[in-house]
ZAZA-61206 format. One record per residue (C-alpha): x, y, z; residue in three letters. Coordinates in nm, 4 decimals, padded with zeros to 6 digits. Layout:
+----------+----------+----------+-----+
:       xx :       yy :       zz :   r :
+----------+----------+----------+-----+
:        X :        Y :        Z : ALA :
...
+----------+----------+----------+-----+
# end
This chain:
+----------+----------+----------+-----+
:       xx :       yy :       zz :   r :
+----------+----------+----------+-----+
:  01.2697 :  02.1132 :  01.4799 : UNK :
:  01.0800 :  01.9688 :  01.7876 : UNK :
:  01.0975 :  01.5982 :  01.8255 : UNK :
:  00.7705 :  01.4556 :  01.8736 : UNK :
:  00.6882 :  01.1209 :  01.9793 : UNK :
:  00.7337 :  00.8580 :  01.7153 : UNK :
:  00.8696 :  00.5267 :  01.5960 : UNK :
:  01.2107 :  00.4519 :  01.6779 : UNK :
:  01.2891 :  00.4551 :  01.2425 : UNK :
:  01.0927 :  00.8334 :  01.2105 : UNK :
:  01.3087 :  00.9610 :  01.5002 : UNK :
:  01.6283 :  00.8435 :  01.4162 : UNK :
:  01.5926 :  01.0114 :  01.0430 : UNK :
:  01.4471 :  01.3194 :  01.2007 : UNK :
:  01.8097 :  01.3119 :  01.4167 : UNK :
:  01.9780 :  01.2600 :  01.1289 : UNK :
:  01.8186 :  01.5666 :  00.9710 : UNK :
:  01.8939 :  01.7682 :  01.2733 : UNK :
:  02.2448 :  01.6642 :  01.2931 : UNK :
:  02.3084 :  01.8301 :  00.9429 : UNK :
:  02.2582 :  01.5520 :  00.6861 : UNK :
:  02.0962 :  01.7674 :  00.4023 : UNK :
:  02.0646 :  01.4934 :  00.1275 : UNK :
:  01.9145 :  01.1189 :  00.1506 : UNK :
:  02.0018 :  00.8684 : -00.1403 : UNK :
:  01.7582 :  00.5415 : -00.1405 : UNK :
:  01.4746 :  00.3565 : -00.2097 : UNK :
:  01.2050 :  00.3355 : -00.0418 : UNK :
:  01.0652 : -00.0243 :  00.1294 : UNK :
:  00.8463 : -00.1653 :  00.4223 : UNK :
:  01.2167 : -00.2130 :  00.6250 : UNK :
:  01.2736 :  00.1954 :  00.5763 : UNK :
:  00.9713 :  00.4188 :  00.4851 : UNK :
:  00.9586 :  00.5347 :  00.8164 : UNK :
:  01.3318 :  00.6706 :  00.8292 : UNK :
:  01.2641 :  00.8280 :  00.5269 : UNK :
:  00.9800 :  00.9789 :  00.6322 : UNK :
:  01.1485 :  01.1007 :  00.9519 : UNK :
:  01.4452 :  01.2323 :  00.7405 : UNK :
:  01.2112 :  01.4516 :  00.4584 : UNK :
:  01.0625 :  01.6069 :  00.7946 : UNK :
:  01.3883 :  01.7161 :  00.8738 : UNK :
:  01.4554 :  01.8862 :  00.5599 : UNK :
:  01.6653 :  01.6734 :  00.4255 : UNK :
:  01.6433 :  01.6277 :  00.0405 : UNK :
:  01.5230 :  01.2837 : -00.0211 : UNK :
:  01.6545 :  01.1519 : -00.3847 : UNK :
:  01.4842 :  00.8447 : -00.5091 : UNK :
:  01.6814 :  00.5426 : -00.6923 : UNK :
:  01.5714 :  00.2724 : -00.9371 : UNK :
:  01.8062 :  00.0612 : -00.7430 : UNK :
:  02.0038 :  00.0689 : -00.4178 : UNK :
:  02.3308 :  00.0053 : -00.6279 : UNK :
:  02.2825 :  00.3424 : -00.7858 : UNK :
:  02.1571 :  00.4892 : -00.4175 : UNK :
:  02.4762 :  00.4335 : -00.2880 : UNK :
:  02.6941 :  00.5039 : -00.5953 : UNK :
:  02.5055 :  00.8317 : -00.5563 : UNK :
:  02.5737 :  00.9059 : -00.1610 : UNK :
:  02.9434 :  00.8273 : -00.2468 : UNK :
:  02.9773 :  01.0135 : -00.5582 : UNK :
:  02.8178 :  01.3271 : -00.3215 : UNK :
:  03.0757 :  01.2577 : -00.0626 : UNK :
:  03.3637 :  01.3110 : -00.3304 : UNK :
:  03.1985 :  01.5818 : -00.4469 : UNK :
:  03.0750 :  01.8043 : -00.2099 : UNK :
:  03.3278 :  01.6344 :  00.1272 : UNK :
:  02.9314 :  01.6314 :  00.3204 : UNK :
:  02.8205 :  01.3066 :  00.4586 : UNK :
:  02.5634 :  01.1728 :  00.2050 : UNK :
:  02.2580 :  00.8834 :  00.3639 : UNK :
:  02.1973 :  00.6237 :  00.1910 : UNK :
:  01.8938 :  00.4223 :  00.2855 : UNK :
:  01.7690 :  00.0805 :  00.1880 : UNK :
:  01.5279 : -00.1963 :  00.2959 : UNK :
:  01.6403 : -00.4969 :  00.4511 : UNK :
:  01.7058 : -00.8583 :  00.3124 : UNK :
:  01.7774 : -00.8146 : -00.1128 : UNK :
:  01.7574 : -00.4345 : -00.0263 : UNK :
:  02.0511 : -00.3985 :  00.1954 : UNK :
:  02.2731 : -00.6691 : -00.0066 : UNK :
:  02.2373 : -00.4766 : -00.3259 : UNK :
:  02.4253 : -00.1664 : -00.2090 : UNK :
:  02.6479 : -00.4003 : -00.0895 : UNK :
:  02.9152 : -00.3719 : -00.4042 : UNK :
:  02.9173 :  00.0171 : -00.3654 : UNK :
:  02.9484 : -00.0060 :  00.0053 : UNK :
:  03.2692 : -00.1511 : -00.0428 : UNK :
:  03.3693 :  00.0773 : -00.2905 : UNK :
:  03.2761 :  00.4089 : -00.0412 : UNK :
:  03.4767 :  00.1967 :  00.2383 : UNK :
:  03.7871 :  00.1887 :  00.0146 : UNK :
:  03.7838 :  00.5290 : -00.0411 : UNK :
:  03.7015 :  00.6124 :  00.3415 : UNK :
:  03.3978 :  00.8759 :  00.2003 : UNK :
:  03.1647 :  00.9581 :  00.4597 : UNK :
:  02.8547 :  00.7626 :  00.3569 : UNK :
:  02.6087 :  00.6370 :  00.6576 : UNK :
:  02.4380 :  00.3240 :  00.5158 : UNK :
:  02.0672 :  00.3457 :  00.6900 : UNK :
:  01.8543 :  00.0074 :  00.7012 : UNK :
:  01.5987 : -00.1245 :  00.8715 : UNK :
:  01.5612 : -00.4938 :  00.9350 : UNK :
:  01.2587 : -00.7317 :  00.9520 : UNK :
:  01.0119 : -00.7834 :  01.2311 : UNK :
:  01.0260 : -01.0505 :  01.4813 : UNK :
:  00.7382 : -01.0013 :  01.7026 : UNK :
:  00.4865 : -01.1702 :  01.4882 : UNK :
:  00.3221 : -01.1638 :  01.1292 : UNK :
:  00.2250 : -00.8442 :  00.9544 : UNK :
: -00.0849 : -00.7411 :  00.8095 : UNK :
:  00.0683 : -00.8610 :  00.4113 : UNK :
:  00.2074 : -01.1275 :  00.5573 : UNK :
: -00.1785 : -01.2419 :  00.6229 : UNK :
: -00.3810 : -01.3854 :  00.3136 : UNK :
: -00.6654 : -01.1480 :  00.4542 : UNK :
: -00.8889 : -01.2116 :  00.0847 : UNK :
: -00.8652 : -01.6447 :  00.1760 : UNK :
: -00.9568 : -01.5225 :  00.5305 : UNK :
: -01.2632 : -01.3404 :  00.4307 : UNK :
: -01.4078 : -01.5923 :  00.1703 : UNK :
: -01.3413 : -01.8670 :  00.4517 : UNK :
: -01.5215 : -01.7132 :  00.7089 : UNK :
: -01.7639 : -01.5726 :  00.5354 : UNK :
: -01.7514 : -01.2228 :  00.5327 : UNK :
: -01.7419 : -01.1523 :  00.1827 : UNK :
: -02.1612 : -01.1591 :  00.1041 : UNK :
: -02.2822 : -01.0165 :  00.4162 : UNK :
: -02.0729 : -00.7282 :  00.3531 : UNK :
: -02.1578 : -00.6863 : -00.0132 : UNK :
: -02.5150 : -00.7540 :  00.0648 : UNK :
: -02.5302 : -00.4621 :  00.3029 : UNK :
: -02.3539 : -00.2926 :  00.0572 : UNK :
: -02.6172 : -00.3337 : -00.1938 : UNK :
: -02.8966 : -00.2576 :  00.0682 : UNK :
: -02.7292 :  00.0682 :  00.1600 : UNK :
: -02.6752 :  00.1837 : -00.2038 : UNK :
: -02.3145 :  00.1968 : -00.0736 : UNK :
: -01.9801 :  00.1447 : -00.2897 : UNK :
: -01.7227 : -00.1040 : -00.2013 : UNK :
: -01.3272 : -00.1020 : -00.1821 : UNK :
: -01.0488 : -00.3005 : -00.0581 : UNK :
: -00.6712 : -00.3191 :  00.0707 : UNK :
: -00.4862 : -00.4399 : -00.1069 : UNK :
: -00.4277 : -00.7516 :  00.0334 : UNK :
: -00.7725 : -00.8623 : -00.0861 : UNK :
: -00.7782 : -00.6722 : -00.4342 : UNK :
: -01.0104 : -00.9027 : -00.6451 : UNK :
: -01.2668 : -00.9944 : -00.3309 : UNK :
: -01.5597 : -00.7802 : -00.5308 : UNK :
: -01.4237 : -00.7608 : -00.8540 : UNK :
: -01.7676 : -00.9312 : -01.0040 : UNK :
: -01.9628 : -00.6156 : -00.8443 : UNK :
: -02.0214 : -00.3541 : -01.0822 : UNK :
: -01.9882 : -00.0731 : -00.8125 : UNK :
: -01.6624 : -00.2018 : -00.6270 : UNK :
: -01.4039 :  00.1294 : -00.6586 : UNK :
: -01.0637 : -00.1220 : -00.6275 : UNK :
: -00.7876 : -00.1157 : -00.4105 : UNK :
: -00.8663 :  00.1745 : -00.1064 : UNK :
: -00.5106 :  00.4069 : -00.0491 : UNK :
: -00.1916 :  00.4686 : -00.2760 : UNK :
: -00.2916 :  00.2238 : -00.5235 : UNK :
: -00.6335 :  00.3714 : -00.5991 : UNK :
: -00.6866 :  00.5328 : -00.9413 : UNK :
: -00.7390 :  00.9281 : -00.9521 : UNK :
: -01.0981 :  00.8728 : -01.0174 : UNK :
: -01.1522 :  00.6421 : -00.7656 : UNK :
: -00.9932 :  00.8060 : -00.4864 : UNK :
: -01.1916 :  01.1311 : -00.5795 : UNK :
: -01.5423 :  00.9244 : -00.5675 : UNK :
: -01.3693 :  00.7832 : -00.2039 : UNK :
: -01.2967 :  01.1270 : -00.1263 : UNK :
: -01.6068 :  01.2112 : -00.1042 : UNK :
: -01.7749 :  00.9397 :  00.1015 : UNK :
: -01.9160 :  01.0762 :  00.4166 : UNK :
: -01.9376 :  00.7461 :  00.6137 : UNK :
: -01.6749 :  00.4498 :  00.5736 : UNK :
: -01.7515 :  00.1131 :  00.7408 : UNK :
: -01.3810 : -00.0848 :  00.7530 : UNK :
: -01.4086 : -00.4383 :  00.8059 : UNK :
: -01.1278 : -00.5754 :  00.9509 : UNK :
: -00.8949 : -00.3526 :  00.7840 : UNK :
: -00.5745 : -00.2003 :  00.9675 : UNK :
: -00.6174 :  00.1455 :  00.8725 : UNK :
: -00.2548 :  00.1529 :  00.7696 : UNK :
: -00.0975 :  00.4754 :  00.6335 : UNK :
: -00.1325 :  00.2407 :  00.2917 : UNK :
: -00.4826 :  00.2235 :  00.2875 : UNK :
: -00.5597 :  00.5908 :  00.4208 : UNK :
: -00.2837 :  00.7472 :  00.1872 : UNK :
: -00.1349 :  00.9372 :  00.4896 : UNK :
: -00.4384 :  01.0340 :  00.5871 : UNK :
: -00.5091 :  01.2541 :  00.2683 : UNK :
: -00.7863 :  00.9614 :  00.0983 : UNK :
: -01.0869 :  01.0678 :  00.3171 : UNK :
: -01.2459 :  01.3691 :  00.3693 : UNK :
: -01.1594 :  01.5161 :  00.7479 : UNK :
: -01.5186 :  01.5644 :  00.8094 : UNK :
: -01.6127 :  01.1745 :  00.7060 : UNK :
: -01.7282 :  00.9519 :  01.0049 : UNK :
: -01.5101 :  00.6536 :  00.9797 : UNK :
: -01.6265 :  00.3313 :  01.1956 : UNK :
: -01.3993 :  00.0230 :  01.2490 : UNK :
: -01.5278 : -00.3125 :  01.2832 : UNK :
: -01.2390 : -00.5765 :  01.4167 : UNK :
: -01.1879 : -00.7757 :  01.6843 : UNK :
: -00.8719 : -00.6013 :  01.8402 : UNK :
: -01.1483 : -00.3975 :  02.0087 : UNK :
: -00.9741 : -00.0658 :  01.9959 : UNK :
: -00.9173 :  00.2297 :  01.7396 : UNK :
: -00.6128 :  00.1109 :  01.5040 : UNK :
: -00.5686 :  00.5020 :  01.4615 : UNK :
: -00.6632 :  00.7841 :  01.5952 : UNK :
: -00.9251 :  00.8736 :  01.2808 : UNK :
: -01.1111 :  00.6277 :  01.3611 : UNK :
: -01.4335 :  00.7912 :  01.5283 : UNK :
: -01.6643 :  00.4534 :  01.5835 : UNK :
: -01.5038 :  00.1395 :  01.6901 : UNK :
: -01.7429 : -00.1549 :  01.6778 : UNK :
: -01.6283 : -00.4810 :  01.8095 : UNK :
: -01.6728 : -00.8212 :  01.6708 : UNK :
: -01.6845 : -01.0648 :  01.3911 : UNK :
: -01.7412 : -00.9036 :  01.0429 : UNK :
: -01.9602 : -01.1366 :  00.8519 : UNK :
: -02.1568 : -01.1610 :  01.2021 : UNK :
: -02.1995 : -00.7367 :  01.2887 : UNK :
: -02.2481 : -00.6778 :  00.8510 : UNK :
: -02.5692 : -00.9573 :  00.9014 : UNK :
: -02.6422 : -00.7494 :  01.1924 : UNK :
: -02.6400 : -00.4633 :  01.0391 : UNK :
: -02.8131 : -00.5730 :  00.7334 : UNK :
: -03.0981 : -00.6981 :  00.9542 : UNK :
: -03.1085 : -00.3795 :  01.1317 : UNK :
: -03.1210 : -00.1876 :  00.7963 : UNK :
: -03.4059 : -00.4062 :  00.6862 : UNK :
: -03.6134 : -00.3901 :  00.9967 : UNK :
: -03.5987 : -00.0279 :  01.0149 : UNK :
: -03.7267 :  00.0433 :  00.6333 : UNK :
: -03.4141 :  00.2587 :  00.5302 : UNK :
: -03.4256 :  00.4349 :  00.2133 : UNK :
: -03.1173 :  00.3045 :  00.0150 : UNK :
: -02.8572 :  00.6069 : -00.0542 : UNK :
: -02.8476 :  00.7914 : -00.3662 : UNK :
: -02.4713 :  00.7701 : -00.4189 : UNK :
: -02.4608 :  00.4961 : -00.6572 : UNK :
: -02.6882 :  00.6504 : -00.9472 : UNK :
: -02.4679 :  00.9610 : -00.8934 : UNK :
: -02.1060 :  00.7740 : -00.9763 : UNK :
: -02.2749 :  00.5527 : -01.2420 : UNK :
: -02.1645 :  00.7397 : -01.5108 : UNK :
: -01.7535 :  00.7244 : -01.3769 : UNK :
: -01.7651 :  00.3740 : -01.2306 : UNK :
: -01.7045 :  00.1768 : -01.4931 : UNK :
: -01.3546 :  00.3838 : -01.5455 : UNK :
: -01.1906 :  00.3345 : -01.1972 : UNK :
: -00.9697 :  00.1166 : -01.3293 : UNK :
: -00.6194 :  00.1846 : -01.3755 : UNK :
: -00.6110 :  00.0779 : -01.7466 : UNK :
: -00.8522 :  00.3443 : -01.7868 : UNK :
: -00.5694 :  00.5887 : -01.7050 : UNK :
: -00.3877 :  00.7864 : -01.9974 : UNK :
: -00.0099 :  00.7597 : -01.9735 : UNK :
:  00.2515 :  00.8294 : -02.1809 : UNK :
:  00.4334 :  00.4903 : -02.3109 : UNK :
:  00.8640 :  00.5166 : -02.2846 : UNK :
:  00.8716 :  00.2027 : -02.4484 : UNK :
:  01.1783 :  00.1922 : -02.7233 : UNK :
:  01.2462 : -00.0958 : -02.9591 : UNK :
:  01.4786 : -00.2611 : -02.6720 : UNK :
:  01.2435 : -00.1911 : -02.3798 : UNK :
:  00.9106 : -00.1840 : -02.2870 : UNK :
:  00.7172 :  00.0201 : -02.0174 : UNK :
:  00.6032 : -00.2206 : -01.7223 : UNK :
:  00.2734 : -00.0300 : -01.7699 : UNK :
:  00.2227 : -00.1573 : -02.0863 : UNK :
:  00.3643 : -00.4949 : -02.0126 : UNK :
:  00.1367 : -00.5589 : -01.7295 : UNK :
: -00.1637 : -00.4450 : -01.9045 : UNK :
: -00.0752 : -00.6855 : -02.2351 : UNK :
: -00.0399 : -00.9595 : -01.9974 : UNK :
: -00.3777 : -00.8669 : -01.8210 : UNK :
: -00.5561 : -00.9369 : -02.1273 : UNK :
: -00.2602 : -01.2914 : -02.2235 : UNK :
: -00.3573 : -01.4419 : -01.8921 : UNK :
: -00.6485 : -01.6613 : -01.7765 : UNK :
: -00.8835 : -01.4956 : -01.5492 : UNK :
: -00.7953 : -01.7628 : -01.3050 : UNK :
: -00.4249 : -01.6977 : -01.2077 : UNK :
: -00.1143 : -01.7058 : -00.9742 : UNK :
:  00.0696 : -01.3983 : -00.9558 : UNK :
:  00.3993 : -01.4409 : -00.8322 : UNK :
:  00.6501 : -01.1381 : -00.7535 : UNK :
:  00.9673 : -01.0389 : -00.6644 : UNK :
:  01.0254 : -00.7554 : -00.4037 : UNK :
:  01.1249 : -00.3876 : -00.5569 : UNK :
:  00.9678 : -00.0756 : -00.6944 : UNK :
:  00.8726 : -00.2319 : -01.0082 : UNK :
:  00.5918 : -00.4555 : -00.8404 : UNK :
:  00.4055 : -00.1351 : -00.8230 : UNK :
:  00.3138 : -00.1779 : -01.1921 : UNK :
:  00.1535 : -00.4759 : -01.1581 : UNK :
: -00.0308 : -00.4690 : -00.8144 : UNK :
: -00.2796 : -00.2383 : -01.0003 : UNK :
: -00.3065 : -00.3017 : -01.3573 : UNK :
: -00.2258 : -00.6743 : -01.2987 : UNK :
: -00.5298 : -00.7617 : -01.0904 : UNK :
: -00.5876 : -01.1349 : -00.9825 : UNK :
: -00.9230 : -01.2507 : -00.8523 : UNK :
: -00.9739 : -01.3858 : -00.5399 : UNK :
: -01.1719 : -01.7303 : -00.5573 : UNK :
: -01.1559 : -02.0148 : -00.3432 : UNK :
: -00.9261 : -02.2614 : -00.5829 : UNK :
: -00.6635 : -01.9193 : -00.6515 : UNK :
: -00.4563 : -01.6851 : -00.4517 : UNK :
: -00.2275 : -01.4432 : -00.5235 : UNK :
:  00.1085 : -01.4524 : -00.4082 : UNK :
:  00.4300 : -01.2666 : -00.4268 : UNK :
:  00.8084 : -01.3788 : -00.3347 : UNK :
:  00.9814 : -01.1204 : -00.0797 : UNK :
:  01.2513 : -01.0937 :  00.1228 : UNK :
:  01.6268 : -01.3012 :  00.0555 : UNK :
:  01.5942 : -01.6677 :  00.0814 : UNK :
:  01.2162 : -01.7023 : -00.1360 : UNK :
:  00.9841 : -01.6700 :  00.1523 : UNK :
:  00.6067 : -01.7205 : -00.0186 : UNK :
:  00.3858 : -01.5148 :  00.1881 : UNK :
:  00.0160 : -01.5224 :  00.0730 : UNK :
: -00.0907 : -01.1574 : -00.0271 : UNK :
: -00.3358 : -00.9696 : -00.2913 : UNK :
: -00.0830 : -00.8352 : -00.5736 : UNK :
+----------+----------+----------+-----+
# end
């Protein structure tokens, strides 16, 4: 394949993939997504884990098996220390297993390391957005860093990208216009790209006063709360007719929500599916809660049928990374 220009992480899987490595053991985390990425471009086979002890049990059990160099890949911090009992085991036996992790950033914060929902409520952004909102007939949606912001707003859609329900990413997939407010435009929030509809104008409004990606076809520069009042007044002065949209999705709406969602239980009388454990506690907690989670695949349950709201006196938080860093976040 031709090797195009991309992060350091996608190019060395793609190598890796050109080099002959034909099957990937792993799972998948902030610290290695883009390997992975670069090594399912390749063609190599990428088989997901419940746990990085089994990934590399897996790669070394291939080794034996087939005498072909097996990858497995993990995150970094509790990632990377969890394969580190079959590691040893693959060492003793001198199998060819490459161990692929990535480690943490240095050069600065990230956006989920930023509490963007306290952000918005402290500066203000928050109304003026869902007052244009309502002005416009427009819907509303979030990252998932501020899940909650307009969960009092009967025509908020939830979490924008990987996390959105079917039915809400088919009602965002068919927006023709999207205003982001101070949103990275992440692969997370655009779902690689495949959330929007190619032919929808999308306009960023930031203060880094360029295009976080390259599908962004308006960028607008400035505060939010101060260009949405703009806006609004703009909207206002020039008589526009409100859109449509909303009287069309009224009828789907009020069943964006995850626990809307059929699914087929696997709980047994020793286990119970995290879907239906974090949609019992949904209804066993107080509306006004701390969420609190540990780093892994399972989190994924309860980032969007757990939801939190995000008022002034609560935020909610998850525990990541070896050594119980707090970083402020939506769940």
């Amino acid at each position: 394949m031709t090797l195009v220009m991309a992060k350091l992480a996608t190019l060395a899987g793609q190598v890796l993939a050109n080099e002959g490595v034909r099957v990937a053991f792993g799972v998948v985390g902030n610290g290695n997504f883009l390997a992975v990425a670069g090594l399912i471009a390749g063609g190599t086979r990428y088989v997901a884990a419940r746990h990085e002890g089994g990934a590399i049990a897996m790669a070394d059990a291939y080794y034996r098996a087939t005498g072909d160099v097996a990858v497995c890949t993990t995150t970094y911090g509790p990632g990377l220390t969890n394969a580190a009992t079959g590691l040893a085991e693959a060492v003793k036996h001198r199998s060819g297993v490459l161990l692929l992790s990535g480690d943490q950033p240095t050069s600065g914060p990230r956006p989920i390391d930023i509490d963007q929902g306290a952000f918005a409520a402290a500066l203000g952004a928050a109304q003026p957005i869902a007052a244009l909102a309502d002005r416009l007939g427009a819907l509303l949606t979030t990252t998932v860093m501020v899940d909650g912001l307009y969960r009092g707003s009967p025509w908020c859609l939830g979490i924008c990208g990987g996390f959105a329900s079917p039915r809400a990413a088919r009602i965002m997939g068919d927006a023709d216009v999207i205003v982001a407010f101070g949103a990275s435009l992440n692969d997370f929030t655009l779902h690689g790209g495949r959330l929007l509809d190619p032919g929808a104008t999308l306009v960023q409004v930031g203060l880094d006063g360029a295009p976080a990606v390259s599908r962004v076809d308006l960028c607008v520069t400035g505060d939010a709360a101060r260009v949405a009042g703009v806006l609004l007044e703009g909207v206002r002065a020039r008589g526009l007719m409100a859109s449509s949209w909303r009287d069309q999705v009224a009828a789907d709406i009020g069943l964006v929500g995850w626990e809307h969602e059929p699914y087929d239980g696997a709980s047994t009388a020793s286990q119970i599916d995290p879907r239906s454990l974090s949609l019992a506690l949904a209804d066993l907690l107080p509306a006004k809660r701390t969420l609190v989670m540990d780093g892994g695949h399972f989190v994924g349950w309860p980032a969007y049928l757990l939801d939190c709201k995000v008022v002034p006196d609560v935020v909610a938080r998850y525990l990541s990374d070896l050594g119980g860093h707090i970083r402020a976040g939506g769940a």
